[in-house]
N, C-alpha and C positions, 0 to 999 in steps of 0.2 A: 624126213621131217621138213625140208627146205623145199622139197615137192609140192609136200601137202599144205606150206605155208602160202605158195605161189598159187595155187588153186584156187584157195580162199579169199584169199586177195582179191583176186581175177573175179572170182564169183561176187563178193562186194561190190566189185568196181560196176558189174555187168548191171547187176541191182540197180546202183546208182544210176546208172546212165538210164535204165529204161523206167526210173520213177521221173528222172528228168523230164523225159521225150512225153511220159504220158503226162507229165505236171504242164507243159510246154501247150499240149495239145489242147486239155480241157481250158487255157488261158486261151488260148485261141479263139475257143468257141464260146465260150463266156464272153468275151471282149464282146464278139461279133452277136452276142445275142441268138446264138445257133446252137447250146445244149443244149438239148429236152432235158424236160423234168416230165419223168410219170409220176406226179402226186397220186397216194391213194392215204386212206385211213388205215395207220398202224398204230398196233398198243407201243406205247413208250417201255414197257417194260422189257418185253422180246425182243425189242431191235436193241436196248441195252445189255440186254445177257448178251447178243450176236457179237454187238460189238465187243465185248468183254473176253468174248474167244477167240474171237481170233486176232490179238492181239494177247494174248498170255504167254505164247512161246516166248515174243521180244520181253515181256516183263521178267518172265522166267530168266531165259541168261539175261539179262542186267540185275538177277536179281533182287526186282520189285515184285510185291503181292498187288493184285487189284482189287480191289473191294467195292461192292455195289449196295447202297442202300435200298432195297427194296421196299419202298413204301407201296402198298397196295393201293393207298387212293391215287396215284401217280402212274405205276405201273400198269392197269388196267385202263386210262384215260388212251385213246386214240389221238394222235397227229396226224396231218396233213402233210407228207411228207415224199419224197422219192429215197424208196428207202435204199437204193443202191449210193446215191449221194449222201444221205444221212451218217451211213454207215464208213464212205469216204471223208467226211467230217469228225468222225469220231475218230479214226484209224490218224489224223493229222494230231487230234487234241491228244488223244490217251499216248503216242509216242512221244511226243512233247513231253508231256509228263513223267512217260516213262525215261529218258532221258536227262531229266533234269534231278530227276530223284537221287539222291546215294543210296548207295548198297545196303538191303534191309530195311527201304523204307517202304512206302506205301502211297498208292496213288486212290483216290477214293471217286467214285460215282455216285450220284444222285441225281431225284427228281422228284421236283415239286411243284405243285397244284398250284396254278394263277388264276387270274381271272380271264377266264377266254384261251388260257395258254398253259403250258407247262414247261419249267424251268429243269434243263439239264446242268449238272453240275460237275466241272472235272477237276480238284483238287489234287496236288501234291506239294510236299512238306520239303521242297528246296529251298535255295537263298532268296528266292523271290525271282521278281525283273526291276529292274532300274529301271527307274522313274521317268529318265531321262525317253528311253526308249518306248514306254508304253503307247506315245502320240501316235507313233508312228509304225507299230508290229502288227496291224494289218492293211500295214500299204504292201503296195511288189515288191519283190526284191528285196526287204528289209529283213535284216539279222539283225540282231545283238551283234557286242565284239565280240574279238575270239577269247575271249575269258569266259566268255557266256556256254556252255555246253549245248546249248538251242542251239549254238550256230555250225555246230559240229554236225555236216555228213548232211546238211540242208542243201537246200538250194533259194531261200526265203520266198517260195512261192504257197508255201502251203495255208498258213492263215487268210494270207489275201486269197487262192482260192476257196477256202473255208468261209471267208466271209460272204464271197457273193455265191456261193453255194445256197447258204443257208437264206440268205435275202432272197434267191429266188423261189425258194418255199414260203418265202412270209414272214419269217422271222427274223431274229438278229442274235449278233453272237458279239460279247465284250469280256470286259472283267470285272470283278467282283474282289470288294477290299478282302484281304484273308489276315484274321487276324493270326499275330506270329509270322511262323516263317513261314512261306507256299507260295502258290499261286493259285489261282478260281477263276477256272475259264467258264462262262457259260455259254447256253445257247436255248434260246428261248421260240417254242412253238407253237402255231395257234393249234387250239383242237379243233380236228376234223367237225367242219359244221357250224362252227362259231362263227358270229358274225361282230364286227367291231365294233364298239360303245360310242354313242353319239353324246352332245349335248341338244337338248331341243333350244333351237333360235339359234344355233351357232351355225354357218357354211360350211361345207367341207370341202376342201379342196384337196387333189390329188397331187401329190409331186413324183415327176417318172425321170430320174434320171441316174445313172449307170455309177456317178460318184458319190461314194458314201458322206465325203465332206460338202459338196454343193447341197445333197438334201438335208442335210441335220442345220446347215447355215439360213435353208430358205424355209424348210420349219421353224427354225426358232426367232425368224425375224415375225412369222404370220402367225404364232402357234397360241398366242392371245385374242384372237381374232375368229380362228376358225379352229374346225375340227379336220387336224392333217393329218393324212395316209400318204408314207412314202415307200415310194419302191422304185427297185432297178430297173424293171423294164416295166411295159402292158402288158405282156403275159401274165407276168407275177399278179399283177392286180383283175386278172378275171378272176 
């Protein structure tokens, strides 16, 4: 038994260190502007079952059921999307959740239809997050304390790569008030083909820069003004 205890351990351990090395790497090349993204057009609904499976074992031993709201008018709708990163997006939020959940709860899935976009949805029915903490859990490095079970067996790199993941597809990824107890993480995409809503007689100006907080500060100083598009890099914006 004390064999098999050390094994598991070691196998843990081995896990850890090489989500590390590869959380480490994609930071690298994100920083550096050097991932590719293969954008193509995928249904929302199949890369949400995908990611729904393969992440069921870890809900299974913790425990948690996943549940997916299959809307049709959602699930049929195409994004624009690199779906091996998508799929790496989802594999950060649905463990988040699955982790934060207690024993017998339930973490839920959806998707819904915007205008231009479509809205994914990852609920679970934990103590929440502090308030305190929300400014700042998708910068680097950021945890919760250790009271937090988020912070347990992280390394805090996974949201901030989650964020600029999904930014260099086009979209953006925040939270959503949950009424009661939970949390609602989204992440919002344009559909395949869409093109962004103008106002006529207003400018549009593009803002390109790599910090989530420089561009939502230099939108919101012009964003009466003109009509702004922000993104992380020029790629994101061909």
């Amino acid at each position: 038994a004390a064999k098999y205890c050390l094994l598991s351990s070691a196998k843990r351990n081995g896990q850890r260190l090489s989500r590390l090395i590869d959380d480490i790497l994609d930071l690298t090349k994100l920083e550096g502007d050097r991932l590719p993204m293969n954008l193509a057009p995928k249904a929302v609904g199949a890369l949400l079952r995908e990611a729904l499976e393969a992440n069921l074992g870890y809900a299974q031993r913790a425990g948690v059921s996943l549940a997916f709201a299959d809307d049709a008018a959602a699930a049929n709708v195409a994004v624009r999307v690199d779906p091996h990163r998508f799929l790496q997006v989802m594999a950060n939020l649905l463990s988040n959740a699955i982790k934060h959940s207690p024993a017998g709860g339930a973490v839920e899935v959806s998707a819904v239809p915007g205008e231009g976009s479509v809205r994914v949805r990852v609920r679970d029915h934990g103590p929440g997050i502090d308030p305190a903490f929300r400014s700042r859990m998708f910068a680097k490095f950021s945890q919760a304390d250790g009271s937090d079970r988020r912070a347990q067996g992280g390394t805090g790199l996974g949201l901030y790569l989650s964020r600029m993941m999904v930014e260099r597809m086009g979209g953006r990824i925040g939270l959503e008030p949950a009424p009661g107890e939970g949390t609602v993480f989204f992440v919002e995409l344009p559909v395949a083909g869409a093109e962004p809503a103008s106002t006529p007689g207003r400018p549009a100006v593009l803002i390109v820069d790599s910090d989530l907080d420089a561009r939502n500060r230099v939108a919101a100083w012009i964003g009466a003004q003109c009509e702004v598009e922000a993104v992380a890099s020029l790629a994101q914006a061909q």
